[in-house]
Structures are given as structure tokens and as C-alpha cells.
N, C-alpha and C positions, 0 to 999 in steps of 0.2 A: 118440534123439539130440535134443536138444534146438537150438530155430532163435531163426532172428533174428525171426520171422515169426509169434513165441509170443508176441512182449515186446507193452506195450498201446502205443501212441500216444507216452503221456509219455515210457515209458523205452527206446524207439525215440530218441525226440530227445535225450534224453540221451546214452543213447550213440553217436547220431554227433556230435551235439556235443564229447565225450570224444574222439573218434577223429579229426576236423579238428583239435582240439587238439592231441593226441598227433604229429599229420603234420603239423603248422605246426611244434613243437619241434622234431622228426626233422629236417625243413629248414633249420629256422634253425643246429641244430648241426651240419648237413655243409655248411654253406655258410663255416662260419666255422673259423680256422683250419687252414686248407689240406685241410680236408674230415675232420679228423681228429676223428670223433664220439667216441673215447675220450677225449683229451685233455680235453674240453669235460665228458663227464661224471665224470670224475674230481674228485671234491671231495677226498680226503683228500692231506694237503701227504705229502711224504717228511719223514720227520727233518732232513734236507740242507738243504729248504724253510723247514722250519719254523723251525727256529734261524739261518739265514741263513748255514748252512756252506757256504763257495765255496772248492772247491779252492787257485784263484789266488790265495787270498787268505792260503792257510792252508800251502803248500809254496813255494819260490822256482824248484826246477827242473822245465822243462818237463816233461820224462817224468816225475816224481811225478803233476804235477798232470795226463796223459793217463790214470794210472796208477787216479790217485784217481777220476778221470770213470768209467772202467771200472768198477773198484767200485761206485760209484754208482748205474750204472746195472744192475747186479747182473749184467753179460755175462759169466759166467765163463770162456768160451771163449776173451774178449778180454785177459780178467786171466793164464789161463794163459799167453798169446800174447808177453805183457806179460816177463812173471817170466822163460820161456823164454830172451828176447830180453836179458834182466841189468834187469829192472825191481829196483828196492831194495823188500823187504818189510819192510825196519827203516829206511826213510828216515826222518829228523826233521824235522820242520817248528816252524812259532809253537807256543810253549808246549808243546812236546812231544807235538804231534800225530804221528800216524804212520799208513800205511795201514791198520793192524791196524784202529786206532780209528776209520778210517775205514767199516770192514766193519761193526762191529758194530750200527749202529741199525737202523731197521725190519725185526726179525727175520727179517734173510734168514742164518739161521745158514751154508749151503754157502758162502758166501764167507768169514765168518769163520774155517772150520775150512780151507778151501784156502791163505789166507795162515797160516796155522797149519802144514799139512803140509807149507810150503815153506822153514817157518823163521823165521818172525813170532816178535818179542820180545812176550810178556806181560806182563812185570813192566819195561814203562818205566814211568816214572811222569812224568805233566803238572805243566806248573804253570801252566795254565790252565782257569777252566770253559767255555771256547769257548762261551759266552754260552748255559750252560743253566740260571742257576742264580736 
């Protein structure tokens, strides 16, 4: 088994050096954000992020855009709960947005195919590129 008690001198101080640093990061990212160290290290944006797609901006009725938050957030439990309750799976919104279209980015296909199994139109067609293009 190899120890901490084998390294020479130099690469002793390196790596505590490395290791106050690693615990100074670890600190600084539960400190911030309501302690939420995921949040903080999450670099990559969602789809939603990235192109600046906001529900509210993109449905006018509230339960779509709860509807669309659920999707979003990939809850399918919330999305069942949703559709159950008379959520619209073929709502229209700007430019012919709909939740389908909603599902489909950062490859979380199970949501895809659930507004599919409930009755999701495929073949609407947009007349917007909701600012991907």
C-alpha cells in the first residue's frame, strides 16, 4: 500500500498545497448559492439556457407554461401529473411552439416519447427558429 510518508519533501508540499486548494474551492462552492455545490459546478447550460427559451415567453397560458417548466425540468412524474390533470400536449404557443417541442432538446428522449404516448402532434409545423439559427 503505498503512503503519504513515501513522497519526498517537495511532493509532500505540493500536495498539501493541492489539497488547501481543493478545501478552499469545496468552501467557497457550499458557501455560495444556498450551499448548492451542484449548481456551482455545473458548467454545461441546458438547451432552454442556451438559446434563451423561457416558457413565459413562449405560451400565454399559465398551466402550459407550469406544464412546459415540468418538461424542462425533465420531472416526468410531474409531467404525468400534469397531462392526468387535462394538461394540453398539442397546446400552441409563439411561432408554433408546442410542448412536444419543448421535450425534445438535451437528449432526454423519455420525455419526448411520454408526450408522444399521450398524444403529442408531430407533424405541427413552426414558423419560427426560436432564435436557433
Amino acid at each position: 500500500m503505498w503512503h503519504f510518508r513515501h513522497m519526498d519533501r517537495r511532493m509532500r508540499s505540493c500536495v498539501l498545497a493541492l489539497q488547501a486548494i481543493l478545501m478552499s474551492l469545496l468552501a467557497a462552492c457550499c458557501s455560495c448559492d444556498g450551499g448548492s455545490l451542484d449548481k456551482v459546478l455545473r458548467t454545461k447550460k441546458s438547451w432552454h439556457e442556451k438559446y434563451g427559451w423561457e416558457a413565459e415567453a413562449n405560451f400565454e397560458d399559465a398551466g402550459v407554461v407550469e406544464f412546459c417548466d415540468a418538461i424542462e425540468r425533465n420531472n416526468l412524474d410531474e409531467v404525468e401529473r400534469l397531462i392526468a390533470s387535462g394538461a394540453d400536449v398539442n397546446a400552441l404557443g409563439r411561432g408554433g411552439m408546442t410542448p412536444l417541442m419543448w421535450a425534445l432538446p438535451d437528449d432526454k428522449f423519455a420525455r419526448f416519447e411520454l408526450l408522444l404516448k399521450h398524444g403529442a402532434d408531430p407533424s405541427i409545423v413552426t414558423t419560427s427558429d426560436f432564435g436557433t439559427a
